[in-house]
C-alpha distance (Angstrom), angle and dihedral (degrees) to the residues before:
residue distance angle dihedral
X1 . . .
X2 3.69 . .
X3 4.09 113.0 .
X4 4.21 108.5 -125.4
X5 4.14 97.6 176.5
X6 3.79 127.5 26.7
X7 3.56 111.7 178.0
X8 3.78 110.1 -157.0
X9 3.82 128.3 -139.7
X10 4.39 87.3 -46.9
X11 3.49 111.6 -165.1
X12 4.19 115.6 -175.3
X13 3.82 114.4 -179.4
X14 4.24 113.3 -175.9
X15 3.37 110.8 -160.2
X16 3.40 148.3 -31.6
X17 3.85 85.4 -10.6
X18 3.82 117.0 -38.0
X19 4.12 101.9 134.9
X20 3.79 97.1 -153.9
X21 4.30 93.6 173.5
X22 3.43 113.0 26.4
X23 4.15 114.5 -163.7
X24 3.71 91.6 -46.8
X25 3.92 112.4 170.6
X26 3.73 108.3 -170.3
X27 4.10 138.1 168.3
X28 4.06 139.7 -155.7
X29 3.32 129.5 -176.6
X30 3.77 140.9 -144.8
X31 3.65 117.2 -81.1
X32 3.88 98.7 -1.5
X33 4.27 128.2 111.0
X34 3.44 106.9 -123.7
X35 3.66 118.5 -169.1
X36 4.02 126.4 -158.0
X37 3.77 118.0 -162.5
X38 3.75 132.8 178.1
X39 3.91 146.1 138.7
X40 3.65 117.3 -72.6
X41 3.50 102.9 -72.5
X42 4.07 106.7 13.7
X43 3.99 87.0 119.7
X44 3.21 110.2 -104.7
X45 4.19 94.1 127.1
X46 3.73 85.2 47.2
X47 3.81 102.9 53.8
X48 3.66 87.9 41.0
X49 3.94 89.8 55.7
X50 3.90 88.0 43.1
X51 4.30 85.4 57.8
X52 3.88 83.0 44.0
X53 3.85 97.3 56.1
X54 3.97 91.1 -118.1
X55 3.66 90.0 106.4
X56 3.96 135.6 35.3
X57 3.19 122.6 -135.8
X58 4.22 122.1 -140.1
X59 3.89 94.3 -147.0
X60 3.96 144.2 14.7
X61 3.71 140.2 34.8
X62 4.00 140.1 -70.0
X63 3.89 112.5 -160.9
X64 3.84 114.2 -174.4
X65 4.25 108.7 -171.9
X66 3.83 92.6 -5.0
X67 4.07 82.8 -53.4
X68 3.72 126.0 125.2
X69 3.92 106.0 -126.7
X70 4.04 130.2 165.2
X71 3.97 108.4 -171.3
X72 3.45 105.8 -156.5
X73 4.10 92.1 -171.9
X74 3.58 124.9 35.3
X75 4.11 78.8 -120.9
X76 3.75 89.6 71.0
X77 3.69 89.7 46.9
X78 3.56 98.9 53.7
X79 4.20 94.5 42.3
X80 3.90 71.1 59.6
X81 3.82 95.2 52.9
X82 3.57 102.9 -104.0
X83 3.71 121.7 122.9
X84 3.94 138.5 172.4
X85 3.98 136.5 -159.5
X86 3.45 113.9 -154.0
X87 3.85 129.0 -138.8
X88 3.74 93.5 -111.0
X89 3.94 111.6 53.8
X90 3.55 116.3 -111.1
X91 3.84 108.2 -152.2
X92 3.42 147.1 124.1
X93 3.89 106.9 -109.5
X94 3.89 98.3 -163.7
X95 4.09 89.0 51.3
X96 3.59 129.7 83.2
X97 3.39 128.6 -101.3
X98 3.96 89.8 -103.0
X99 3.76 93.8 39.5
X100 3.88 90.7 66.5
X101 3.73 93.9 38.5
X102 3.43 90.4 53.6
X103 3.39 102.6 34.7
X104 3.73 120.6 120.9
X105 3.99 87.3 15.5
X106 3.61 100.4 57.3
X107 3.85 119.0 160.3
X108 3.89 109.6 -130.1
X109 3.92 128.8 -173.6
X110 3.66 136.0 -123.5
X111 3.54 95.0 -65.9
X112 4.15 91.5 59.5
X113 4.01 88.6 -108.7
X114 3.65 130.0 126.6
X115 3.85 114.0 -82.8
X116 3.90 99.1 -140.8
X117 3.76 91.8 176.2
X118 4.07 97.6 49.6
X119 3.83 80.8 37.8
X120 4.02 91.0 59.9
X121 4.15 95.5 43.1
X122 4.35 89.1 53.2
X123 3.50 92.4 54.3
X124 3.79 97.7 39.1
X125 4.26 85.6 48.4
X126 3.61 86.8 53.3
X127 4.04 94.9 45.1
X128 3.51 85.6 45.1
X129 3.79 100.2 48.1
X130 3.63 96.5 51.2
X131 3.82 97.6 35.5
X132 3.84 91.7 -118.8
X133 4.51 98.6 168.4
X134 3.83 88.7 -139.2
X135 3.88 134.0 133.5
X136 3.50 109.5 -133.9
X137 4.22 98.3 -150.7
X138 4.17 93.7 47.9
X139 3.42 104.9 114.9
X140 4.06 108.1 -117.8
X141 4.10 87.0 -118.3
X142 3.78 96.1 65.2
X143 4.05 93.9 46.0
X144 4.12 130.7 81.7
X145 3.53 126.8 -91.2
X146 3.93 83.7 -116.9
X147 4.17 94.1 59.1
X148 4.01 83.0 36.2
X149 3.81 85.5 65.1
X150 3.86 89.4 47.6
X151 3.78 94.1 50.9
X152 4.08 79.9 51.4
X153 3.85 90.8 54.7
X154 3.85 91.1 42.0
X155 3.53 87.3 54.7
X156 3.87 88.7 61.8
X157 3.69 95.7 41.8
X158 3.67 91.7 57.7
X159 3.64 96.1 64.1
X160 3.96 91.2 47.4
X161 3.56 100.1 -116.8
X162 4.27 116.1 164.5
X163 3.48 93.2 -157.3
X164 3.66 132.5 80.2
X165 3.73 128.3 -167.0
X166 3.77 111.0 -174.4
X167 3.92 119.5 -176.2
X168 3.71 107.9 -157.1
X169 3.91 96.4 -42.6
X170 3.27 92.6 177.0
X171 4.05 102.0 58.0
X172 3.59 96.5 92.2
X173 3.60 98.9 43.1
X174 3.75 134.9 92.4
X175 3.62 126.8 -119.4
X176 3.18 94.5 -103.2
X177 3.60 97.5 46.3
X178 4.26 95.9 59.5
X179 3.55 95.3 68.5
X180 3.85 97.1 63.3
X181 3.97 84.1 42.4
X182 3.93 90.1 60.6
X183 3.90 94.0 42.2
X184 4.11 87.2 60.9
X185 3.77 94.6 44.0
X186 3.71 88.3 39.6
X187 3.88 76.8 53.8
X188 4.32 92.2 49.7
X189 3.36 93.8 45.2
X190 4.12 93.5 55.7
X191 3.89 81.9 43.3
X192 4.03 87.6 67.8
X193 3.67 90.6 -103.1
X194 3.99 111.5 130.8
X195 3.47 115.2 -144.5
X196 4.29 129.5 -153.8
X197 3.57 111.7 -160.9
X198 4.05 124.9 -160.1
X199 3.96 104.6 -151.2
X200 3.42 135.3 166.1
X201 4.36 89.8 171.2
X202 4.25 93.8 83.3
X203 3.95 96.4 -174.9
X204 4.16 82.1 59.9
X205 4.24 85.1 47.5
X206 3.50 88.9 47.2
X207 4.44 93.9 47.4
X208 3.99 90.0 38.5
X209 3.98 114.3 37.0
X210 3.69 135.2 80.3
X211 3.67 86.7 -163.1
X212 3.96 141.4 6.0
X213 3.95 131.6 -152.1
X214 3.25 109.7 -160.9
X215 4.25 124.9 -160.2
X216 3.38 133.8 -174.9
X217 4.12 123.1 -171.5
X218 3.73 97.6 1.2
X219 4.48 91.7 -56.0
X220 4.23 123.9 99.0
X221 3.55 102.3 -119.0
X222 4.08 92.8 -179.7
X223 3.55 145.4 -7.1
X224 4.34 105.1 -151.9
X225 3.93 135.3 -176.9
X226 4.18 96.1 -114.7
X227 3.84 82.8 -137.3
X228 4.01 93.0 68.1
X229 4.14 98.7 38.1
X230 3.94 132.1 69.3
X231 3.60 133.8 -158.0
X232 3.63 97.0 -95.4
X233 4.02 90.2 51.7
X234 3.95 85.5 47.6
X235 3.87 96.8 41.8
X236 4.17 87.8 45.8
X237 4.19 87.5 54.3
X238 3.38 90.4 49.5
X239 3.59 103.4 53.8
X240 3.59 110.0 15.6
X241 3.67 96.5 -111.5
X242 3.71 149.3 51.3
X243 4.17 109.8 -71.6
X244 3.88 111.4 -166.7
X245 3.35 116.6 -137.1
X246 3.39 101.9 -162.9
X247 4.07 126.1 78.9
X248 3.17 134.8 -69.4
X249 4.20 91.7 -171.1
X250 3.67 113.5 127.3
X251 3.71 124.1 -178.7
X252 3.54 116.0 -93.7
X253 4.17 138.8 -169.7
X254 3.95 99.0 -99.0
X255 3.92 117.8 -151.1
X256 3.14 148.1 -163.9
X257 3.63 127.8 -15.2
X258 3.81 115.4 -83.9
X259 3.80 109.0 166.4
X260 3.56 128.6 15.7
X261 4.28 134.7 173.2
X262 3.80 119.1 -150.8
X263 3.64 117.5 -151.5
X264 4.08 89.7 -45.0
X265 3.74 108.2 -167.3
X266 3.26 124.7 171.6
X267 4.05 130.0 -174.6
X268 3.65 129.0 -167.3
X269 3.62 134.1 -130.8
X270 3.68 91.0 -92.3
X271 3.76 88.1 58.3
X272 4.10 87.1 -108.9
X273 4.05 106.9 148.1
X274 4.31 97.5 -133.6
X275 3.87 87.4 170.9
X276 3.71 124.3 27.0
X277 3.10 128.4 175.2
X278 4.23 105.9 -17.7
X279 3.65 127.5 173.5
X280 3.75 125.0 -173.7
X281 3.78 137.4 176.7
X282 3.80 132.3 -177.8
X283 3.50 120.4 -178.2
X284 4.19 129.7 -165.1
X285 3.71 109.0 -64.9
X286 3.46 98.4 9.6
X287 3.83 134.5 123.7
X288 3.74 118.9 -153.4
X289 3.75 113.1 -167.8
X290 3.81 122.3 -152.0
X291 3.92 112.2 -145.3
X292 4.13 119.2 -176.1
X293 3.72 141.7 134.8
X294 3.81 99.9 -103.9
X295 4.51 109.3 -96.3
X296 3.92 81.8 44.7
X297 3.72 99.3 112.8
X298 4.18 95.1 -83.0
X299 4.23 91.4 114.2
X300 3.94 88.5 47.2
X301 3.82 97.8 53.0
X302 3.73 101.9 46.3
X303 3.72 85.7 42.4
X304 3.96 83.6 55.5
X305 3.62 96.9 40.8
X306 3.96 91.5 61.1
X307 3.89 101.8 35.9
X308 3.65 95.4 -109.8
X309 3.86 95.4 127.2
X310 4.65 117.5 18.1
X311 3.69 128.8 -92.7
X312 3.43 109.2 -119.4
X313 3.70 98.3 -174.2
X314 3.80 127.5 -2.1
X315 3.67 143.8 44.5
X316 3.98 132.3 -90.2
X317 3.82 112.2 -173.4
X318 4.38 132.8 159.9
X319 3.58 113.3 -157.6
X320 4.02 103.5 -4.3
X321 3.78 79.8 -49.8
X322 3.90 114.9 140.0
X323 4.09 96.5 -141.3
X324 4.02 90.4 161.2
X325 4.01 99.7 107.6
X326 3.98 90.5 15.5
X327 3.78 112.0 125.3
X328 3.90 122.5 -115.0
X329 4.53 89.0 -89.5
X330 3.57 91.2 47.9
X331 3.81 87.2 59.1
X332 3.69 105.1 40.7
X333 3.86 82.3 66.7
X334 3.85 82.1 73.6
X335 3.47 113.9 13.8
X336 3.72 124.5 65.3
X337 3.67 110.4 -162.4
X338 3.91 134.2 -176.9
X339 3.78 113.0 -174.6
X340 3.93 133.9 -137.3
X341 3.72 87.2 -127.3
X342 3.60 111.5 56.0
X343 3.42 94.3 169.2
X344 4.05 96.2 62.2
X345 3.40 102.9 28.7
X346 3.85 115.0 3.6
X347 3.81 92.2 68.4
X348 3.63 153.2 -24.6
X349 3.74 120.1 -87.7
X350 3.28 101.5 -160.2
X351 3.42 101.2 43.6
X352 4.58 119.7 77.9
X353 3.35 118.0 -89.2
X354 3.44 83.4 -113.2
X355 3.90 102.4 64.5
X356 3.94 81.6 47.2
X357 3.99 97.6 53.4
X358 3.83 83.6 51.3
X359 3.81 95.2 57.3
X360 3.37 121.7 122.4
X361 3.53 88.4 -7.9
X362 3.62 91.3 75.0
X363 3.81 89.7 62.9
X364 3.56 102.1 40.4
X365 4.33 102.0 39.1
X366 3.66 118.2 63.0
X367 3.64 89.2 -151.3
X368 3.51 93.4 76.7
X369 3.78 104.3 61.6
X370 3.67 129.1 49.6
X371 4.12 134.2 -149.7
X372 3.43 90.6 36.2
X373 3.62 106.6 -42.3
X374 4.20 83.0 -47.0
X375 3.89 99.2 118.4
X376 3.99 136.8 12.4
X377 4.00 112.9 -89.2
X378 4.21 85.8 -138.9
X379 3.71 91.3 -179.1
X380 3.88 92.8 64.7
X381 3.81 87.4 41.3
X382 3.67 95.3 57.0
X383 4.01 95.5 46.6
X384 3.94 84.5 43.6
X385 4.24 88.3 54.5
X386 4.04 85.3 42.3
X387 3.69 92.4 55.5
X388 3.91 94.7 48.2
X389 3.68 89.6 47.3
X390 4.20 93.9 54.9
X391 3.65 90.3 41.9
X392 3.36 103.8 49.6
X393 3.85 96.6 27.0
X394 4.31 100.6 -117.6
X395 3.34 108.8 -172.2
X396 3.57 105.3 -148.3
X397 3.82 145.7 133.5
X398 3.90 109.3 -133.3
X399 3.79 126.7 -10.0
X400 3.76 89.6 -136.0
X401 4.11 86.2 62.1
X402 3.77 112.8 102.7
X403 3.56 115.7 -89.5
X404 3.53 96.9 -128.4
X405 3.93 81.0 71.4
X406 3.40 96.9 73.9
X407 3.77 125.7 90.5
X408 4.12 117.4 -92.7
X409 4.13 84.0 -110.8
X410 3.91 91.3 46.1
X411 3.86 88.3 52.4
X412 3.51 91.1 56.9
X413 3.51 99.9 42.3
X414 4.25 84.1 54.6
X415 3.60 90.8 56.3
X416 3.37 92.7 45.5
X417 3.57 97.1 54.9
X418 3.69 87.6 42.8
X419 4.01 93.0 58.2
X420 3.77 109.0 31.9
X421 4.08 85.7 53.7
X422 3.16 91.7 63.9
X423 3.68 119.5 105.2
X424 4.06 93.9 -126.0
X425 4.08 128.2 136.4
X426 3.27 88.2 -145.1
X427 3.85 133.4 56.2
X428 3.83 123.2 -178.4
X429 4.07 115.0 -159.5
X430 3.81 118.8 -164.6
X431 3.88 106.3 -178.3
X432 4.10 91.1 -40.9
X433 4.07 96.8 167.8
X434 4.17 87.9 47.0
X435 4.05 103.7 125.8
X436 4.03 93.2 16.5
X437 3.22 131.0 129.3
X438 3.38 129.4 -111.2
X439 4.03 92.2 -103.5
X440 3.22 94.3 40.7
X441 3.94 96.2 54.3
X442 4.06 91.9 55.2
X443 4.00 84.8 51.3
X444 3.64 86.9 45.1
X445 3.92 93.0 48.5
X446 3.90 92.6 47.7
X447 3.93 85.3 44.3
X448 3.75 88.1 59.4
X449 4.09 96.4 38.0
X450 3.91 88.0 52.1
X451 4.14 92.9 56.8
X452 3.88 78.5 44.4
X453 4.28 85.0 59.3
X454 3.85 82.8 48.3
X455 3.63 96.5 59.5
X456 4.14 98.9 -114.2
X457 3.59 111.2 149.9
X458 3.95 109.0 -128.5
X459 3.41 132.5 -161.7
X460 4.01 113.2 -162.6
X461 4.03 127.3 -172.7
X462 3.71 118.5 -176.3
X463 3.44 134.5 157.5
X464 4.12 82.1 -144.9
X465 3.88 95.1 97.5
X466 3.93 87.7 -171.7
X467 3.90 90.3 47.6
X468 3.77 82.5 54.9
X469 4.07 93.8 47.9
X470 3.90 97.8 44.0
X471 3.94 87.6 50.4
X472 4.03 120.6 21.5
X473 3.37 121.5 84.2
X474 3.96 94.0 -150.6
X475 3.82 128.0 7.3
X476 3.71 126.2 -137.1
X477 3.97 114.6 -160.7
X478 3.44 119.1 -151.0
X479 3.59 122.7 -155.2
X480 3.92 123.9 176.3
X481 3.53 96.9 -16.7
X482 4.36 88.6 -52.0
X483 3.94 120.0 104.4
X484 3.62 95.3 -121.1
X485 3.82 102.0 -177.9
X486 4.03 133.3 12.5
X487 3.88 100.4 -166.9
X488 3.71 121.9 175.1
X489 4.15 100.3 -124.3
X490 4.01 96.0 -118.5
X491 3.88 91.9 52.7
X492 3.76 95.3 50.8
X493 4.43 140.1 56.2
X494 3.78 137.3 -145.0
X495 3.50 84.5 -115.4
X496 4.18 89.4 56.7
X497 3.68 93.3 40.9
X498 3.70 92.2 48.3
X499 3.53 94.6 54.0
X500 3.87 93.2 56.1
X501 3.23 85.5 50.5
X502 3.47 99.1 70.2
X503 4.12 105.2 24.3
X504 3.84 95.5 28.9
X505 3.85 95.0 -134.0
X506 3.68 138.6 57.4
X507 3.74 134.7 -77.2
C-alpha cells in the first residue's frame, strides 16, 4: 500500500518546557484507517494538530506525496487535502445542513452572489455519493449529535480533501450510533480516502483500523497491523503495564437509604411528558447504574436531580432531606455531580484550572477563604489543585493556565477530582469515564468502588453498558422517559439490558 504522509523524527515542545511529541517518526498510507491511541496526554492530539497546521512543530520533517510541506494553517493543509473533525462539533446550529457545509466555500454566480441552488445540488452529490442519510435544509439545531458529526465530515468532503483526521468521533455518540459511523468510513476508506482516527475506546480500534500507532508519554512506542494485536497488548503499550479489564466489584452490606425520587415527572413546554412517573433509591454502599439509548429521559433526570430545570410532580430528597424546590447551593451540600458536558456545565474554559478546582468548594469549605469568608485563602487553593493533580495524574503545565488548555481527558480528570473530594452522601455520575483513557478508566472505576467501601450512595448513567456491568450493583433501564427494568447486575446480560433498551420491556 502506497505511503501518502511520513512524518519524520517530529519534535513539538509548548512552552517553557512541556515536550508534548518527542522524536516521533510515523507513516499512513493511501486508502487505509489508521488509528492512534494513547493515555491522556501521550501526544497523539498534538502531533495530529502539528500534521493539521494547528500546531508547529520545533524539529523534524512532514512529507506529503514524497514532497516536503509545513502547513502553517490548517487552510494550507486542507488546499492540500487534509482535513480534521474535532471532538466538539463545530457548527452553526441556526443554519442548515448545507449552509454550514458550504459555508466559507460557497459557490456564487455571475453577479458575485451566493448560488443557493448550485449550493443545494454539491452538497446533495456529496450526501448522495457517500450514502450519508441526511437532509440537507434541516437546520443543524433540530438534528443528533450523530448526523451533526456527519454534517462535520460533509463539510470536509466538500472541499475534496483525501485525508481524514478524526479526534475521538465516537465520544459523543451512543452505542448504537458507532456502528453506522464505521459503515460510512468503512465506505471513505474504500473510496481511496485514508482515514486517522484518535481513540481512546480500543475494542472500536481493534473493529475499525487497518493499523494502530500507539504512544505513550509524548514517544511512538509501535506502529501494529490491528489484525495481529489485542486489547491487552494495546492497553499494556499504552500504559506500561497490564490493565484488567474485568471488575473489581465485590458485593457489599448496603445501608441505609441516601437518595430517593418520588414519582418525578417532568413535562416540557410543548406539553411532552420526558419523565413520568420515576422512582429511584440508592442506599449506603450501593451503585445504581443508569442504562438508556440517549433522548430516553437520561438529560431530563440529572437535569432534575440538580435543580437545573422544575419538578413538576414528585419528590427528590438525600438523607431525609427535602431537596425538591432547594436551589442549586442547597444541593451541592449533598450531591456531588460531574456532568457529561464538561464544556457547558462541568467547568469554565476560560477561566485557570485553578479558579475551576476551587468551585464549589470555595463555597462550601471554610478552608478556602480567609477574613471571614472576605477573600480567597490562594495558598490552600493551590496545594488543594496540587493534590488533585498527583492523585488523579493531570497532566498539565501551570494551574494558572486556562482550563480550556488542558486535554479533553485532563478536563475530566479536573472535574473529577473537584467532585469526588467533596464531602457529599451523594454523588451523581453522568458519563464520568467518557474521553478517558483506558488507564485512567480502571483508576476511575476503583475511584468509584472505594467511595462504594465508604458507604456513599452513587448513582451512575453511562451509555457504556459494560462500564455499567463491571461496576453497578443494580441497573435501572430507562425507556421513553419510564424505568423499564431495575435488575440487580449478577442476575442480568448485555444482551438483556440491550434489549430493554430498545423495546422497553422483556422478550
Amino acid at each position: 500500500m502506497q505511503i501518502l504522509i511520513e512524518m519524520k523524527e517530529i519534535i513539538k515542545v509548548f512552552p517553557p518546557n512541556v515536550v508534548a511529541v518527542d522524536n516521533v517518526t510515523a507513516d499512513f498510507r493511501k486508502g487505509e484507517i489508521h488509528a492512534i491511541v494513547g493515555e491522556n496526554g501521550a501526544g497523539k492530539s498534538t502531533l495530529m494538530k502539528v500534521l493539521y497546521g494547528l500546531e508547529q512543530y520545533n524539529q523534524g520533517e512532514i512529507f506529503l506525496s514524497g514532497q516536503s510541506v509545513n502547513f502553517q494553517n490548517p487552510g494550507e493543509a486542507i488546499a492540500h487535502g487534509i482535513g480534521m473533525v474535532h471532538q466538539e462539533i463545530l457548527l452553526i446550529p441556526q443554519y442548515t445542513v448545507w449552509e454550514n457545509i458550504v459555508l466559507g466555500a460557497e459557490p456564487v454566480n455571475f453577479l458575485g452572489m451566493i448560488d443557493r441552488q448550485r449550493a443545494r445540488q454539491l452538497v446533495q452529490k456529496k450526501v448522495d455519493e457517500f450514502q450519508f442519510n441526511l437532509n440537507i435544509d434541516t437546520k443543524v439545531d433540530d438534528i443528533s449529535v450523530a448526523a451533526a458529526q456527519k454534517v462535520e465530515i460533509l463539510k470536509l468532503l466538500y472541499r475534496n480533501v483525501s485525508v481524514l483526521i478524526l479526534d475521538e468521533p465516537t465520544a459523543v455518540l451512543t452505542p448504537q450510533e458507532i456502528p453506522q459511523l464505521f459503515n460510512e468510513l468503512s465506505r471513505l476508506r474504500d473510496h481511496g480516502h485514508t482515514i486517522l482516527f484518535i481513540s481512546h475506546h480500543l475494542e472500536e480500534v481493534l473493529t475499525l483500523s487497518d493499523r494502530i500507532t500507539v504512544m505513550r508519554k509524548g514517544k511512538k512506542i509501535d506502529t501494529v497491523q490491528a489484525s495481529e494485536t489485542s486489547k491487552t497488548d494495546l492497553a499494556q503499550m499504552m500504559v506500561g503495564r497490564t490493565v484488567l479489564f474485568t471488575s473489581h466489584r465485590e458485593k457489599s452490606t448496603t445501608g441505609k437509604q441516601v437518595f430517593s425520587i418520588e414519582n418525578l415527572t417532568y413535562i416540557d413546554g410543548v406539553d411532552h411528558k420526558r419523565l413520568e412517573n420515576i422512582n429511584i433509591h440508592v442506599h449506603e454502599g450501593e451503585i445504581v447504574g443508569i442504562a438508556g439509548v440517549e433522548g430516553n429521559g437520561q438529560f431530563e433526570l440529572v437535569n432534575s436531580i440538580m435543580g437545573l430545570i422544575p419538578t413538576k410532580q414528585g419528590t427528590i430528597q438525600v438523607n431525609g432531606v427535602n431537596l425538591t424546590k432547594a436551589d442549586i447551593l442547597e444541593r451541592r451540600k449533598y450531591i456531588s455531580f460531574v456532568s457529561q458536558n464538561r464544556g457547558k456545565m462541568g467547568a469554565a474554559l476560560k477561566a485557570s484550572i485553578l479558579e475551576n478546582v476551587m468551585m464549589t468548594h470555595h463555597r462550601l469549605n471554610p478552608q478556602f477563604t480567609t477574613w471571614n469568608g472576605l477573600l480567597l485563602n490562594d495558598q490552600y487553593a493551590r496545594k488543594f489543585t496540587g493534590q488533585i493533580e498527583q492523585q488523579f495524574s493531570v497532566v498539565m503545565d501551570r494551574m494558572d493556565n486556562p482550563f480550556r488548555s488542558l486535554s479533553g481527558g485532563n478536563q475530566q480528570k479536573v472535574i473529577l477530582g473537584r467532585e469526588l473530594r467533596l464531602a457529599t452522601p451523594f454523588v451523581l455520575l453522568d458519563q464520568p469515564t467518557r474521553g478517558l483513557d483506558v488507564g485512567s478508566i480502571e483508576y476511575v472505576h476503583d475511584l468509584i468502588l472505594k467511595m462504594r467501601e465508604q458507604k456513599r450512595a452513587i448513582l451512575l448513567i453511562s451509555a457504556d453498558l459494560e462500564e455499567l456491568f463491571r461496576i453497578a450493583d443494580r441497573i435501572l433501564v430507562l425507556h421513553r422517559g419510564k424505568i423499564a427494568a431495575d435488575l440487580p447486575t449478577d442476575q442480568t446480560d448485555i444482551e438483556e439490558v440491550g434489549y430493554l433498551l430498545l423495546e422497553g420491556k422483556e422478550r
